[in-house]
DRENBALO-124088 format. One record per residue (C-alpha): residue number from 1; x, y, z. Coordinates in steps of 0.05 Angstrom, whole numbers. Layout:
+-----+--------+--------+--------+
:  nr :     px :     py :     pz :
+-----+--------+--------+--------+
: NUM :      X :      Y :      Z :
...
+-----+--------+--------+--------+
//
This chain:
+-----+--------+--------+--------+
:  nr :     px :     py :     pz :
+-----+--------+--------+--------+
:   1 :   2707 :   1830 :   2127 :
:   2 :   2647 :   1872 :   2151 :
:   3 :   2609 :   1909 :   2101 :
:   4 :   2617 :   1987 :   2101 :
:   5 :   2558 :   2035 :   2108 :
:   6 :   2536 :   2073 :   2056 :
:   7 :   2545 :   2144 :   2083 :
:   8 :   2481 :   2186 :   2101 :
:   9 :   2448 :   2244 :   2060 :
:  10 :   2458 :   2309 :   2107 :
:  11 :   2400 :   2310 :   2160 :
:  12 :   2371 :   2231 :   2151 :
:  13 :   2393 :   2214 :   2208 :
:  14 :   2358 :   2277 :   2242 :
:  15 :   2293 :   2241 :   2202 :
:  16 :   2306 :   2177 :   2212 :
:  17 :   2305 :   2186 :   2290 :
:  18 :   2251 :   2233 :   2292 :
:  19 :   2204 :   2173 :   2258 :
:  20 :   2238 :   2119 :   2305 :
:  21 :   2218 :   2176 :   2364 :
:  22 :   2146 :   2180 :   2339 :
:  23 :   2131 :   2103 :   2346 :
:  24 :   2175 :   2096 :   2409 :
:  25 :   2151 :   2153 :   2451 :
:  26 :   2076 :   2132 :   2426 :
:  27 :   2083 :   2061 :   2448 :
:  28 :   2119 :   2077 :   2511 :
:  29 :   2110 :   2148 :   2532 :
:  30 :   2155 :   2205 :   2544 :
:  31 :   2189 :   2177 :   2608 :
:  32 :   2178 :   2103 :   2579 :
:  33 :   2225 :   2116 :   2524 :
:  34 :   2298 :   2120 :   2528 :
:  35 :   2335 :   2150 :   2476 :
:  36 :   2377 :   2097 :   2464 :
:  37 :   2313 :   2056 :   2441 :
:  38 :   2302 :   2111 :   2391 :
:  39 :   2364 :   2104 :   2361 :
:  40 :   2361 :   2029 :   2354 :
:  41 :   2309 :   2027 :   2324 :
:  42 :   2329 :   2095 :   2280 :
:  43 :   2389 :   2047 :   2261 :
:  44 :   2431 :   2105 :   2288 :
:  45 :   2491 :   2104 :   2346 :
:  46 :   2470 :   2140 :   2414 :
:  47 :   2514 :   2194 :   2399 :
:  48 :   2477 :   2214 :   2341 :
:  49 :   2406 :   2235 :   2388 :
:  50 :   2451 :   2287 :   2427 :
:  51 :   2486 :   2311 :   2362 :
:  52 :   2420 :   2326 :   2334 :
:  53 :   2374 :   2345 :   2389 :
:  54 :   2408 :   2381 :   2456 :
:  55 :   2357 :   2332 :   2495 :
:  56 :   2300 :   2281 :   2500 :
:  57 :   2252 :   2336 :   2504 :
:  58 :   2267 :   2372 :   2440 :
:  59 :   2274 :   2300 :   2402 :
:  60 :   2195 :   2293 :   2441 :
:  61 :   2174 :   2367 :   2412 :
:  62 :   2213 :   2348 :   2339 :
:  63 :   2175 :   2289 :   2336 :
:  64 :   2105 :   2330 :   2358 :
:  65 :   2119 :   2380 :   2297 :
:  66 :   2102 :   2309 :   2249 :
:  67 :   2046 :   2302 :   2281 :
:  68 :   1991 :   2356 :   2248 :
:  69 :   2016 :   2357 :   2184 :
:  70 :   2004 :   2275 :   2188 :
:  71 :   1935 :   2277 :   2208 :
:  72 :   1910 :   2331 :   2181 :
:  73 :   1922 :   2303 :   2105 :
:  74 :   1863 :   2260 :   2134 :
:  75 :   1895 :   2179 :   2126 :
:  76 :   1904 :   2134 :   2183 :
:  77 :   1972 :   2144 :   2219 :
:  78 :   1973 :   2102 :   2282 :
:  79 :   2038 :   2122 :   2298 :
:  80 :   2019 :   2193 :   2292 :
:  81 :   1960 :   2174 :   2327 :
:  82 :   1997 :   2140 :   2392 :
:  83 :   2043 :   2192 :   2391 :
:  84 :   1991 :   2248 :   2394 :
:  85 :   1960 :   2201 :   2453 :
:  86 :   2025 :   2201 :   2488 :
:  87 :   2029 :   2275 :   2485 :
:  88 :   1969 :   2294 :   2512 :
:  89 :   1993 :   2242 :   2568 :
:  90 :   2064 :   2283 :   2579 :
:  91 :   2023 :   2352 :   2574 :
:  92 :   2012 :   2334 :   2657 :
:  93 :   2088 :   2339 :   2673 :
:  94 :   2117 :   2405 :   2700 :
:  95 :   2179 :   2399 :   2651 :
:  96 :   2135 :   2393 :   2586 :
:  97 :   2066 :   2432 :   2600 :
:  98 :   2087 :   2497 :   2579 :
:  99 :   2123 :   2473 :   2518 :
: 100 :   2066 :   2425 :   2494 :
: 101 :   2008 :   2478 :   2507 :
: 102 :   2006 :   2514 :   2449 :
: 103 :   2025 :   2461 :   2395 :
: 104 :   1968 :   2412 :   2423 :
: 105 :   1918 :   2469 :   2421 :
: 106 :   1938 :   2480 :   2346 :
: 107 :   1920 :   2410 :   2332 :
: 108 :   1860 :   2418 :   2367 :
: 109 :   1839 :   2474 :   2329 :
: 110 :   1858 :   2434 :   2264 :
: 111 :   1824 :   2374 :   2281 :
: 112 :   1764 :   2398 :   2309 :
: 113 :   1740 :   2372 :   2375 :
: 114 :   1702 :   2305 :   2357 :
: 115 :   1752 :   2280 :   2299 :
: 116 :   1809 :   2299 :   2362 :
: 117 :   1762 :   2253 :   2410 :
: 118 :   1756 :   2203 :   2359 :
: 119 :   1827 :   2198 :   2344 :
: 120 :   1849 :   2195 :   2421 :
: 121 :   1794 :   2142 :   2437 :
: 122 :   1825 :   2096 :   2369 :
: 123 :   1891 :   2113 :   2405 :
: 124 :   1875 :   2084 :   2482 :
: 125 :   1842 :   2021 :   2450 :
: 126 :   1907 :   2007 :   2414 :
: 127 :   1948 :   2012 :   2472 :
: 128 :   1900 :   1980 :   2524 :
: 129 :   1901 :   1918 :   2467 :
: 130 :   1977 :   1914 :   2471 :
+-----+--------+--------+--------+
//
């Protein structure tokens, strides 16, 4: 007999693909990542992205709202950092340059320019290496 599940607090699952989101979309990129990777790796059906987010873009704009709070506590977050990466990346696409503007430029501002450069150069070499 298969073991049960314990059931979810309300909303972990909401969390729980929102971190599986960060390291997938920052590994892969926006239209490298498929939603049902996310929720593999979230331990979560497929169901459960589209009962939670309306579409891959908001889960992509959840997942940017981690972000700045992340870095800006100033310790190393390479997910947050790939993910950030990935964003400027997806900032090029018609369907996500208006929505991304505004939150990258906040992080900008909150960064500061060179810590921003630093942390995107850390970010390439980490991909290029995988």
């Amino acid at each position: 007999m298969s073991e049960r599940r314990t059931r979810r607090r309300p909303g972990e699952n909401r969390e729980r693909l929102q971190e599986a989101g960060l390291i997938e979309f920052g590994l892969f990129g926006y239209h490298g990542t498929s939603t049902g990777r996310i929720a593999a790796r979230a331990e979560v059906p497929q169901p459960h992205v589209y009962a939670n987010f309306r579409t891959k873009q908001d889960l992509f704009l959840a997942c940017l709202e981690l972000v700045l709070p992340r870095l800006a506590i100033g310790r190393d977050d390479a997910a947050a950092e790939l993910f950030l990466y990935q964003a400027y990346a997806a900032a090029g696409t018609p369907e996500l340059r208006a929505q991304l503007a505004s939150p990258l430029r906040r992080i900008s501002d909150e960064l500061g320019e060179a810590a921003l450069a630093a942390l995107l150069l850390r970010a390439a070499r980490v991909l290029a290496a995988s």
